[in-house]
N, C-alpha and C positions, 0 to 999 in steps of 0.2 A: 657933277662928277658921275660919271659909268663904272658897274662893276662887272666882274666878270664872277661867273660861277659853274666853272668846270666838273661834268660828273662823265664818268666812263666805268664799261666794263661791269654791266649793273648783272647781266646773268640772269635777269630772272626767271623764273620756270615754279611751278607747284611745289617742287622740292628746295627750292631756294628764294624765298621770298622776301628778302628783310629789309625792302621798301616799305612792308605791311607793318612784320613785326615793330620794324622802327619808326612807321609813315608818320606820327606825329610830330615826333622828334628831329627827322632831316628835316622834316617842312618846317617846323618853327627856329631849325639852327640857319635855314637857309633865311630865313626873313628876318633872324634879328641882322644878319650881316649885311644884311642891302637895305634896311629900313632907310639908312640915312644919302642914299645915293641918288639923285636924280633920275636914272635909268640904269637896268640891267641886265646882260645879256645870259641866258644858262643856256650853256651848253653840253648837251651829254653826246661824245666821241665815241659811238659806238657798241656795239654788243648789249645793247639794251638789253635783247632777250637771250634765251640761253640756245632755242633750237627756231627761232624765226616761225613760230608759230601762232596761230591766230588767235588762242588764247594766252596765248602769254602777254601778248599785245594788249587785250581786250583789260586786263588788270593792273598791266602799267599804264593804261591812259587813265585807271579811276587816281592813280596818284598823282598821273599831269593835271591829270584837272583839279583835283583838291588840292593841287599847292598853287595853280593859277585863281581858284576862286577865293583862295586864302588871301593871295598877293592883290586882287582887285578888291578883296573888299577893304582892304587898306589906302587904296590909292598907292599904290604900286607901281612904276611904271617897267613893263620887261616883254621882252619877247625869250623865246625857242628857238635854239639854233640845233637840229640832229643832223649826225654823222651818221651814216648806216657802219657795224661792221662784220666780220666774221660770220659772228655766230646770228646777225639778224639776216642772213640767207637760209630759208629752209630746204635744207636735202632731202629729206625726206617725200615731198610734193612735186620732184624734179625725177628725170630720168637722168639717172648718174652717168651711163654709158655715155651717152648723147653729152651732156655738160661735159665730161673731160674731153672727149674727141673735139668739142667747139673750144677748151682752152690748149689742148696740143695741137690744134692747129696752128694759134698764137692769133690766126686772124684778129682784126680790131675794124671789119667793116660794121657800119651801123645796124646793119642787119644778125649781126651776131651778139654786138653787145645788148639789143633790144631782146633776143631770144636768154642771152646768158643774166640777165636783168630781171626775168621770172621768175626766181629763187627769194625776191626781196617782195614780192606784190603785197604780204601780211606789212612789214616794217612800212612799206608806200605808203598803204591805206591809215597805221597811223600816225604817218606824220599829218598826211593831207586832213586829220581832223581839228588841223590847226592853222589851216588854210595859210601857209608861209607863203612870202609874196619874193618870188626871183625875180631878178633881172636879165637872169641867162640860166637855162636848165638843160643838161644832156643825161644820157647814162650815166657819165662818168664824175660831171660838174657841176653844183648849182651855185650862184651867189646871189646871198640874202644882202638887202641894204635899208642901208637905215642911217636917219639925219637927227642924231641928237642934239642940241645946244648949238648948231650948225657947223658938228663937223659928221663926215658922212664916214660910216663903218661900215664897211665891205668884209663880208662873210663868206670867205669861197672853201664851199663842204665839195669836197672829194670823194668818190665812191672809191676807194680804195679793195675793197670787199668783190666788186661785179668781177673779178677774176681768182676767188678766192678758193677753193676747193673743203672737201669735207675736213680732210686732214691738211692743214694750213702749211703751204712749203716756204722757205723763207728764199727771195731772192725771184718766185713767179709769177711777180704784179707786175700789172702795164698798167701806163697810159700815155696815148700814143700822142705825138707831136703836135697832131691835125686839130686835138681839143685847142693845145695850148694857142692853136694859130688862132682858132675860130673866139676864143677870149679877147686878142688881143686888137681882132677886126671891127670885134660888136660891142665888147666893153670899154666904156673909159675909166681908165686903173691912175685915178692921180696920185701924185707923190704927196699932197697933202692928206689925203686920206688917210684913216686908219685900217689898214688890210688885213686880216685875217684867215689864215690856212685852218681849217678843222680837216681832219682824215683819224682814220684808225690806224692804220698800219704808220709806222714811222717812213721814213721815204727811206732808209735800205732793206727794206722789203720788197723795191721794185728789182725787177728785172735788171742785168746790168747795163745792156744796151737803150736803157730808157731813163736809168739812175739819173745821170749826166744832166739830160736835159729838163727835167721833174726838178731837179736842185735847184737849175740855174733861172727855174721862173720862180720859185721860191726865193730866194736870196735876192733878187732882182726888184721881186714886188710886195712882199710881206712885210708888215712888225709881224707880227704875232703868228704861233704854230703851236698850236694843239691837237694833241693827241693821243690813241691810250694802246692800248693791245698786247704790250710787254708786260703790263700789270706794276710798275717799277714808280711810284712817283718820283721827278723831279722837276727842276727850272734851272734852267738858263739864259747866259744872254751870248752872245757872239758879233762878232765882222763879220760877215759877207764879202763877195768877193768884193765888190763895187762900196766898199768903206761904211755899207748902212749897220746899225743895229737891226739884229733880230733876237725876240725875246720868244724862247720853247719850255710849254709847260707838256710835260707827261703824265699822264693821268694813270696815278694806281689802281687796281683790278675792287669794284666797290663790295662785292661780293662774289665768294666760290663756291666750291665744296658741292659742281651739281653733277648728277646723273641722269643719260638718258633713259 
């Protein structure tokens, strides 16, 4: 059996740290629940940190790691699946001017998403301390895969975030067509498979001229949609248009109350 272990919306910063205060306690509530599963996925959807900054980073990797050295010295088996969101874009180390004139332009050529993609370089660096292994990686897309018990889970994390602004507008996220096409030329997306969406932003946060076609590769190719940013937990399950189940877990805000 696979579990899943969803965390979002974690905020951390100096002033808000209660991965520390509590570090012992999420890591041991998180391993009595997967102790008895054969593999386990956790995934954190987003806003890891509070201001996408390098030390914020530098102190939630002591907790990835003490709850990964935790899980291996038991024989464990799990990977990391991160979502970047919001708040893991540093504004701060950006010229603001420059970032909105490159989002009210709306452009989506690669050249821009690579320059509007500089705001995450701290969140980048700590993922890659966990060396995830893609099968396909853009600005905008990566999907993690993995063949457990011989069915194959497909992880496709969304940058929802690289068009995100300081002050977060609801309704001016892209992502543009040409990703979805370039997935569907290079990846094979079987129906057997277990697919999975991770994103922060919920998908009516996109743009409207983009809403549309974001749904309909959703609904088309996923079980599963995770994600957090509303702060709101829930689940559900629904129809798609194409008669399939899809099962949406939202992930509530794991801690607040920060200040820059």
């Amino acid at each position: 059996m696979v579990a899943f272990v969803h965390l979002s919306d974690i905020h951390f910063s100096n002033k808000n740290n209660v991965l520390f205060t509590k570090k012992d306690t999420i890591i041991n509530d998180i391993y009595s629940h997967i102790c008895q599963y054969n593999h386990t996925f956790i995934i954190t959807s987003g806003d890891l940190a509070f201001a996408g900054q390098k030390e914020e980073y530098e102190k939630l990797l002591d907790f990835y790691v003490t709850l990964k050295a935790k899980l291996d010295e038991n024989n464990i088996s799990f990977e990391y699946i991160f979502a970047p969101g919001n708040h893991d874009c540093n504004f701060s180390e950006c010229n603001i001017d420059v970032r909105n004139a490159l989002l009210e332009s709306k452009s989506i050529e690669r050249g821009i998403l690579k320059q509007l993609k500089e705001v995450q370089e701290e969140y980048d660096l700590f993922v890659s301390a966990f060396e995830p292994k893609y099968i396909f990686e853009s600005p905008l897309l990566s999907i993690q895969s993995a063949n457990i018990d011989d069915t194959i889970y497909n992880f496709f994390i969304f940058n929802t975030s690289l068009f995100s602004k300081k002050n977060e507008e609801y309704g001016s996220l892209h992502f543009p067509q040409y990703i979805i096409d370039e997935i569907e030329q290079n990846v094979q997306i079987n129906s057997e498979d277990i697919n999975v969406a991770v994103l922060h932003h919920p998908a009516h946060w996109f743009a409207n001229e983009e809403f549309h076609n974001f749904v309909d590769f959703i609904e088309d190719k996923m079980n599963f949609v995770i994600s957090g940013h509303e702060h709101v937990q829930n689940d559900y399950s629904r129809f798609s248009n194409n008669k399939r189940t899809i099962h949406f877990f939202e992930g509530a805000e794991l801690s607040g109350n920060n200040t820059l």
